[in-house]
N, C-alpha and C positions, 0 to 999 in steps of 0.2 A: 722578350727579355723583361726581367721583372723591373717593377718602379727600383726596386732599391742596386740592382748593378750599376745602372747609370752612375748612381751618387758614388757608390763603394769606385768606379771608374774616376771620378772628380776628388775624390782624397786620395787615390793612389798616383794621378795625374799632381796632384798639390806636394804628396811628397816629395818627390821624381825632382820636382820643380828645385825644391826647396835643398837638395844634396848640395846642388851648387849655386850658390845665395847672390853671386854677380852675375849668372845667367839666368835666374827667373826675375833679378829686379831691369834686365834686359826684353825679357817675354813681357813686361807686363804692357805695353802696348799693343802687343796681340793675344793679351788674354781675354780669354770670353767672360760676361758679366759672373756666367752661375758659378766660374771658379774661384771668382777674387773670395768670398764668404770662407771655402775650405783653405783655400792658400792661407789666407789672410789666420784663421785659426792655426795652423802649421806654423805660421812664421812665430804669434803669437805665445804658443806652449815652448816651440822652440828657444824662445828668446832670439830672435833674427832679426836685431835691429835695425840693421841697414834695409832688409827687405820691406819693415811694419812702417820706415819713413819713409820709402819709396810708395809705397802702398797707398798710403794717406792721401799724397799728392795724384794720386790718378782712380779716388775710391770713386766706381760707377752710382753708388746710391747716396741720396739726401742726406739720410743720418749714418751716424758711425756709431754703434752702440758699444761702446769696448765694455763698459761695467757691465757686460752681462756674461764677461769671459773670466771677470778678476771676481772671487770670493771673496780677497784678499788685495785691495789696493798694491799696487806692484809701481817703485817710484821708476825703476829701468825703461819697463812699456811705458811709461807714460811723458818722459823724457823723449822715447824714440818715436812717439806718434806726434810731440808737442814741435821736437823738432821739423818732422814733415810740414806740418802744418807753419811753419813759421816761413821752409820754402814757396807754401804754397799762396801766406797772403802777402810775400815780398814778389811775386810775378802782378806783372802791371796786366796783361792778360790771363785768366782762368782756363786751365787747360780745358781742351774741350769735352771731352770726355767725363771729368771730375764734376760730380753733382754735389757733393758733400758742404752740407749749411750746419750741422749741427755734430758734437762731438758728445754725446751722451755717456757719462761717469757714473750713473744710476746704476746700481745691481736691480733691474727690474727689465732686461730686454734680451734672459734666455731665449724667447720663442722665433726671435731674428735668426738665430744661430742652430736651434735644433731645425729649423725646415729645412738650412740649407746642407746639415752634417745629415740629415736621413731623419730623424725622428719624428718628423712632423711632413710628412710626403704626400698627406691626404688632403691639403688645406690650410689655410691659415686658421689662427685664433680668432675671435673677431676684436682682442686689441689688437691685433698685427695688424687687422684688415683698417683698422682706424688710424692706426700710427701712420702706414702707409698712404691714406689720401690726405692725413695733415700733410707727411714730406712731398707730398707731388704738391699738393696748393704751394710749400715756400717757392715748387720753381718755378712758377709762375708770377714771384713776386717781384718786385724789382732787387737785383743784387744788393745785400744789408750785411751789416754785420756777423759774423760767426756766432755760434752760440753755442755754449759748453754748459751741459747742464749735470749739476751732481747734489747728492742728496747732505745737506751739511748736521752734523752729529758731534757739536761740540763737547768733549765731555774730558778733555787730560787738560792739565795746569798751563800748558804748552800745545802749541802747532804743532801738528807730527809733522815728516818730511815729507810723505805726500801733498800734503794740503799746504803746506809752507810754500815747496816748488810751484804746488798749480799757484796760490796768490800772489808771489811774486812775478810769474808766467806775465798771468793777467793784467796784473799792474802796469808792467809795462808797456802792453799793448790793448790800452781801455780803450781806441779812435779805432778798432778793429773785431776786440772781440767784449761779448755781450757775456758773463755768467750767471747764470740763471738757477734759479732752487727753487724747488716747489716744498718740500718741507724742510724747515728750520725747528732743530733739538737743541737745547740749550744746557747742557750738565754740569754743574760746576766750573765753571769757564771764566775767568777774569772780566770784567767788564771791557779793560782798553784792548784786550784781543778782539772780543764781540765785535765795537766800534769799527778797526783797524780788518777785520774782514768781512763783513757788512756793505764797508764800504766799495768793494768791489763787485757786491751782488746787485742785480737788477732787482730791487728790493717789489716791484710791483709785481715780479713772477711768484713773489713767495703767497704758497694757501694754505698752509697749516705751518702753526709756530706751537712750540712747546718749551716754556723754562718749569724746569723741572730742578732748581735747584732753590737754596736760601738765599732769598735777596733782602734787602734791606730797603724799605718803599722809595729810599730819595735813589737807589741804584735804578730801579725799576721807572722811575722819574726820569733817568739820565737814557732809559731805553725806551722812553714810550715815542719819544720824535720818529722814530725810526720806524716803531711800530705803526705809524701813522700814515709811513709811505708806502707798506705793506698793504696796498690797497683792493690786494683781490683773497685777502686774507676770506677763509671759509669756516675755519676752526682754530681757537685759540686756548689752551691752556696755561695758565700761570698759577704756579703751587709754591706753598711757604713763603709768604711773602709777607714781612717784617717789620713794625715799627720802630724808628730809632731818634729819631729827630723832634726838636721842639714842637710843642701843639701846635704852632703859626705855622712853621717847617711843613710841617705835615698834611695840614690843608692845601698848601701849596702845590706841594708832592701830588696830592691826588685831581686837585682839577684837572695839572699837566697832563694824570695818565688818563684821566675820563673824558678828557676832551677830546683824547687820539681815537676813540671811538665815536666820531663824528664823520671820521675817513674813512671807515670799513664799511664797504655800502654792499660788502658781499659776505658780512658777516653769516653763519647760521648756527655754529657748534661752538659755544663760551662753557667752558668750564674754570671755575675758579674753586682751586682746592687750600684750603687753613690762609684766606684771604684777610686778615686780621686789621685792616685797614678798613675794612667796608662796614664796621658799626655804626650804624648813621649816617651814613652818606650813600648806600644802596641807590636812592634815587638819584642823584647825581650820574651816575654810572649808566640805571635805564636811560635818563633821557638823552645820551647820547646815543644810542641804538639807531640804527639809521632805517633796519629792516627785520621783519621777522625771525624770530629764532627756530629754528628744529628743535635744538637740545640745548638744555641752560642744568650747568651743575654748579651750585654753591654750596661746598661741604665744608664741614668742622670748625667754623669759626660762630661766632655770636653776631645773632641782624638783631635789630630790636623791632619792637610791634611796627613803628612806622615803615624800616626796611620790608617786612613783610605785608605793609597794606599798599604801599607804591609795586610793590612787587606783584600785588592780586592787582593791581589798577593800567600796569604797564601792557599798551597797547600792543607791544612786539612780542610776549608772550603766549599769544591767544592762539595761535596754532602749532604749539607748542609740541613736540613727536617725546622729547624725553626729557624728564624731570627727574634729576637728586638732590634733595636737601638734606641727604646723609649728614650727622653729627652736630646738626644745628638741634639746640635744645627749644622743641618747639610747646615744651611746656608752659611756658613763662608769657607766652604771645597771649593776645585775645584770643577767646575759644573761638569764635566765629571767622577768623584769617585761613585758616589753611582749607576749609569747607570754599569758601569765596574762590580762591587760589583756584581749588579745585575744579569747581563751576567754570570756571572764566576759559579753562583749558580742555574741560572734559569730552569734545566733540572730535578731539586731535590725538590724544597722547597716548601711547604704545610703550613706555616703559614710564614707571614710577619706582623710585626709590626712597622711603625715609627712614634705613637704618640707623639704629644708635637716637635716637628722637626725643627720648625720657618720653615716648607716647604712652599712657596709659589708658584704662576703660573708656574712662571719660573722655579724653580728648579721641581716643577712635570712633568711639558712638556719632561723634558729631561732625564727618568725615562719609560714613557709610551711604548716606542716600545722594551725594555729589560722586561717589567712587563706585556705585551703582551703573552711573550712568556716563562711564567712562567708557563707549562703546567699541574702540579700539584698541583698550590693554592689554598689552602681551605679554607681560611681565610687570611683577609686582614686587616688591622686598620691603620685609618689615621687620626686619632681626633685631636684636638687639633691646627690643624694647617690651617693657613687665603687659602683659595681656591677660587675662582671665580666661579659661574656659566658655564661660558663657557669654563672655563678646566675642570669643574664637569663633563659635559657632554662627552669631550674629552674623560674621564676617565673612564667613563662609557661604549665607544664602542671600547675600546681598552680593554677592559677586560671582556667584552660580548663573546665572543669567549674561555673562559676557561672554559673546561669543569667540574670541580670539583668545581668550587669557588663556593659557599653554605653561607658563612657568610662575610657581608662586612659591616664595621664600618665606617662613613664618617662625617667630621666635617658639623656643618652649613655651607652655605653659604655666602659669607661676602656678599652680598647684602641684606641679612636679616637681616643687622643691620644700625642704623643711623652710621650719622658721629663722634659720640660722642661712639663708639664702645656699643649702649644699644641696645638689644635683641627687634625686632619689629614683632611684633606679626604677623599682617599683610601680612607685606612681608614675613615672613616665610612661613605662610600658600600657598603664591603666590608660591615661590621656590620648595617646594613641590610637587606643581600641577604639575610644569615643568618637576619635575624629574619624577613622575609617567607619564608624557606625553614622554618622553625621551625612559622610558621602554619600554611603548607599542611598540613605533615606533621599536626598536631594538629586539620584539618579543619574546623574553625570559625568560620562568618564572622566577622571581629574587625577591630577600628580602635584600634591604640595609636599614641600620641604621643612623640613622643621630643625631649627640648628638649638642646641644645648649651649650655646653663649650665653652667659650673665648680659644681663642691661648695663644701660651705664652705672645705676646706682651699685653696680655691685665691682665696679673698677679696672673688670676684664675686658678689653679690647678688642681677644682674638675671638674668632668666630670655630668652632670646632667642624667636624667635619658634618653637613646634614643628613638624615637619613630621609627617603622619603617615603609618605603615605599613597598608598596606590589604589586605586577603586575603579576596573573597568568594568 
């Protein structure tokens, strides 16, 4: 008999079951492990509430991944399994049979459900195979708290009802159960909602935070305490973030939130996008860094020279994997900052980015023999900003020698355009030629990109679509 009868035998056995919804919640103590998975999906599609709360109370394995059956948050299942779960931690004993420590609300634990529906019959994944020796270690721990773990994506003016039910759920049984988030999005979201569910998460599970909306620095003050408890935080993004308060105000504002960066000692991924508070105060911010960074992006706002000499000086940059200073106008800096920067990181970094830059001849020339020797660049972007032809070419055999570099972004050339800054067809095609002429000579199979965007002197933002230069 083939691997897959068996199974097609355990969903037709699930259905069978499932016609009469008070005799399989009767069977399940003589159900075998490999059919609660199918039943359990049967009762699931079916909506068989009474069978998904009986279920719960007698689930043979550690975790219970329901978010890998709902595309679509569903408030019915989640009532009918919360209920389960409410007979199951009101018994003074734990059934014997029920292993179940964790209630998983992630859309990320398909691969539980396809081994046991047939699609996956040849083996696990090796996250399965991982997932699964985490859930044997919990039962081996000593009996603790529940733990419901779901993905939170703030982003309507209001709680939906899913999320509303599960927090009030939780609320009133915090002596029982644990909720847990590994990453926090933050969209448009009131502040006293944030606080008021927040406070229900086990703020030390959360590793990746994202506000991604307009804040005002003293709102962002009012959420850095929190941010502080986020202690296994790995990656943190904060964008558009807004001056509004008095100069005194404002200082304030920011110790509060640079201090909270004394508590992330598992920090590695900072990006900070149109951070408009950090003129002058950039060091304040490094020397709370508690440990190396991978990747640091600070785009579109103004540092001034000192921000970028504390920035070449700061110790937690130095093995640095990926750099954006996109949209910072690094014209204005001492020449000698962004070479130093460079230096300081050049033995680590794998992606650079300084689009939008106001970079021009001069300040690339003095860049070239630290960007030389960037021995692990894999990626490189420089759109956005007026370049010559003949520091194009510069640029081109000064980084002909990196062995990894694979993807490289490069703006037009400013000879492809008239004096009136309008895009000429013409000469582009001619500059072009040059550059695949450039390649050959230089020998090395290579694909740069060349995007027809204005610099910033010329007002345009958008980047057009690039074409690239091929030379194998």
């Amino acid at each position: 008999m083939s691997v897959q009868n068996p199974l097609r035998l355990l969903d037709l056995a699930g259905m069978s079951l499932l016609r009469d919804e008070a005799s399989t919640i009767t069977a399940l103590k003589d159900l075998p492990t490999e059919l609660f998975p199918p039943v359990f999906m049967e009762a699931f599609y079916g909506r068989y509430s009474e069978t998904l709360k009986a279920m719960v109370q007698a689930w043979p394995f550690v975790r219970l991944p329901l978010g890998g059956l709902m595309k679509v948050p569903h408030l019915g299942t989640l009532q009918a399994v919360l209920a389960g779960l409410d007979i199951l931690l009101a018994l003074k004993d734990h059934p014997r049979r029920c292993k179940l420590r964790v209630l998983d609300l992630r859309n990320t634990s398909q691969d539980f459900w396809r081994m046991w529906s047939g699609y996956r019959v040849h083996g696990c994944s090796s996250s399965l195979m991982a997932q699964m020796a985490e859930d044997r270690s919990r039962t081996k721990q000593p009996r603790a708290p529940l733990e419901v773990f779901i993905e939170l994506h703030l982003k309507e003016r209001t709680l939906d009802g899913f999320l509303t039910y599960l927090i009030r759920w939780v609320e009133q049984r915090k002596a029982s159960i644990h909720l847990c988030c590994k990453k926090l999005r933050i969209l448009s979201f009131p502040i006293e909602n944030i606080m008021k569910v927040l406070s229900m998460v086990q703020l030390d599970c959360i590793q990746e935070v994202q506000v991604n909306c307009t804040w005002h620095l003293s709102t962002l003050a009012v959420f850095a305490p929190l941010l502080g408890q986020m202690n296994k935080v790995q990656r943190l993004l904060l964008s558009n973030i807004h001056m509004s308060a008095l100069a005194g105000q404002e200082q304030q504002h920011i110790v509060q939130i640079t201090s909270q960066f004394l508590r992330l000692h598992h920090l590695r991924d900072l990006h900070l996008e149109s951070p408009s508070f950090l003129e002058g105060c950039l060091d304040q911010m490094l020397r709370c860094l508690t440990t190396p960074l991978d990747n640091l992006a600070i785009t579109h706002c103004l540092l001034s020279d000192s921000d970028l000499s504390h920035l070449s000086q700061c110790p937690n940059i130095s093995q640095l994997k990926g750099l954006d200073l996109s949209g910072i106008t690094l014209t204005y800096s001492s020449p000698e900052l962004l070479p130093v920067l460079l230096e300081k990181v050049a033995a680590t970094l794998q992606e650079l980015y300084l689009e939008q830059c106001g970079i021009m001849d001069s300040h690339l020339e003095t860049i070239l023999q630290p960007l030389s020797r960037c021995s692990q660049l894999m990626f490189f972007s420089l759109r956005g900003n007026l370049i010559s032809m003949a520091v194009m070419e510069k640029l081109l055999r000064h980084t002909s020698g990196l062995p990894s570099l694979s993807q490289e972004l490069y703006p037009v050339p400013q000879e492809s355009y008239s004096s009136q800054r309008i895009l000429q067809p013409g000469r582009l095609a001619q500059c072009r030629a040059e550059l695949f002429e450039i390649l050959r000579v230089l020998g090395r199979p290579r694909i740069i990109w060349i995007s027809s965007s204005p610099c910033l002197h010329c007002g345009d933002n958008t980047f057009s679509h690039p074409q690239p230069i091929v030379y194998r």
